[in-house]
C-alpha positions in Angstrom: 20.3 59.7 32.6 18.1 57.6 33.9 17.8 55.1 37.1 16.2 51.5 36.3 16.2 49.5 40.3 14.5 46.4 40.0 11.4 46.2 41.8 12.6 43.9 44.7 15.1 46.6 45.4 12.9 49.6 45.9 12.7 51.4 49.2 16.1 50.2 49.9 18.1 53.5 49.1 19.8 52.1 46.1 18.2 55.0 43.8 19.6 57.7 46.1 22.9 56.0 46.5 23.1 56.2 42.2 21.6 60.0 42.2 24.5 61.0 44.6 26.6 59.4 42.6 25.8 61.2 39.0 25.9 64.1 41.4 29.6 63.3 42.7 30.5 62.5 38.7 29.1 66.1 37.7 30.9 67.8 40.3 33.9 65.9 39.2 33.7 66.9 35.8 32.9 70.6 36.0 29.1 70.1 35.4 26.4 72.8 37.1 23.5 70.8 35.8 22.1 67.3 35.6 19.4 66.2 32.9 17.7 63.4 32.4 13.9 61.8 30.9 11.7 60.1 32.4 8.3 58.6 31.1 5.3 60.8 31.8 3.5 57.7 33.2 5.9 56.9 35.3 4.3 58.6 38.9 6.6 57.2 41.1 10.0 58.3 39.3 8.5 61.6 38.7 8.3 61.8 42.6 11.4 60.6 43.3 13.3 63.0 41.1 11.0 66.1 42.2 12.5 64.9 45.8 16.3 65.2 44.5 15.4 68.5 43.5 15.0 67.7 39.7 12.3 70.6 38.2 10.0 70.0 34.8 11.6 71.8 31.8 10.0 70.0 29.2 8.9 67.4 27.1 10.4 65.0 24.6 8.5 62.5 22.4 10.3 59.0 22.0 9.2 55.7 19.9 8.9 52.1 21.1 8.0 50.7 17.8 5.0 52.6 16.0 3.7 53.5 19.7 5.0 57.4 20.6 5.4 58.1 24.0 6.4 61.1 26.0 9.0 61.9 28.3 9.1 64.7 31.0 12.8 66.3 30.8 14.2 67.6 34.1 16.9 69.9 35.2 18.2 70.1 38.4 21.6 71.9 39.2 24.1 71.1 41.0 27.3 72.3 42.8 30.3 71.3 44.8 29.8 70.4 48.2 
């Protein structure tokens, strides 16, 4: 999973309104965690995922091209409300 807002929409809660709904979807489907990558470079998403309770498990090496770039994996669990 992953959450791509368009800059003129961030700080608008349109990320959370997304999380909580992957949260509501995995909940709905009998899931007790959530996964997902994000780019190691990417400070801001780290942060935001950190503060929806997502922790570090891991890395995972992706290509764009010839370039190899790394992505933090997170875990975060979840349960019904």
């Amino acid at each position: 999973m992953r959450f791509y807002v368009i800059g003129a929409a961030h700080g608008r809660g349109l990320a959370q309104e997304l999380m909580a709904a992957a949260v509501r979807t995995g909940v709905a489907l009998g899931g007790q965690h959530l996964w997902l990558s994000v780019w190691e470079k990417n400070p801001r998403a780290i942060a935001f995922y950190a503060k929806e309770g997502f922790t570090d498990v891991g890395s995972a090496d992706f290509w764009v091209g010839s370039d190899r770039q790394t992505d933090r994996i997170l875990l975060r669990e979840i349960e019904e409300a």
